[in-house]
N, C-alpha and C positions, 0 to 999 in steps of 0.2 A: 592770355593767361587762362589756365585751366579753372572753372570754374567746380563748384561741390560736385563729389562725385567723379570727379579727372575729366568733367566732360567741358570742352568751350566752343565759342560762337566761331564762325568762319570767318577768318580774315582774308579780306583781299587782297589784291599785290596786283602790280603791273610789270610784267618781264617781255622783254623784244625776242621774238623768233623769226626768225627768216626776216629779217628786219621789219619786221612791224608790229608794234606794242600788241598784249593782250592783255588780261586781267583775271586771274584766276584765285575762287576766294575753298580755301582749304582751314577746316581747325585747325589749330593749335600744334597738334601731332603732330600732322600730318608735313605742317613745315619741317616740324623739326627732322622729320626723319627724313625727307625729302632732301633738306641740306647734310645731314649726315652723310646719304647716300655721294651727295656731291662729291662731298669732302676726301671719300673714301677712295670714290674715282676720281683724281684730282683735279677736276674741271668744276667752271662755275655752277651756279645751281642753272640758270639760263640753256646753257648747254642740255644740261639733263632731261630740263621741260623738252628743250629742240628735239633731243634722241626721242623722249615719249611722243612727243607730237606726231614725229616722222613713222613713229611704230603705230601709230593707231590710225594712222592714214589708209596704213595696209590692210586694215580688218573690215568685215562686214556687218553687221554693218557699223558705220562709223562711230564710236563714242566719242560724246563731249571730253574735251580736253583734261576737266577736272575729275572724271570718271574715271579717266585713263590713268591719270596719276594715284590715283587710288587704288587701283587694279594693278600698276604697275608695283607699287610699294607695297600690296599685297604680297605679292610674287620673289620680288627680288630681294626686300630691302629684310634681311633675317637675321 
């Protein structure tokens, strides 16, 4: 939940990529718009982390996971 201000705490979550759990803790937003982004390409949100994953493998240097998804829904999710 969004706390005063629209701002809230990070919540974590555990999702399997390449078959082995991770745990990634994002606000509030940033779910949301994360699964909207899902929903919109009609794949699970899991999938979507896998795509970001697999995109930030390529970069140099490496960003943390949660970094990525932030950058990434920076970029794409409009």
């Amino acid at each position: 939940m969004a706390e005063a201000g629209g701002f809230g705490r990070p919540v974590k979550r555990s999702v399997t990529i390449a078959g082995h759990e991770t745990s990634i803790s994002l606000e509030p937003m940033f779910w949301a718009a994360l699964e909207q982004a899902a929903a919109e390409a009609g794949q699970p949100l899991s999938a979507l982390i896998a795509e970001i994953d697999s995109s930030r493998l390529e970069t140099r240097p490496i960003p943390n996971l949660t970094s990525a998804v932030r950058q990434w829904l920076f970029v794409n999710a409009r």
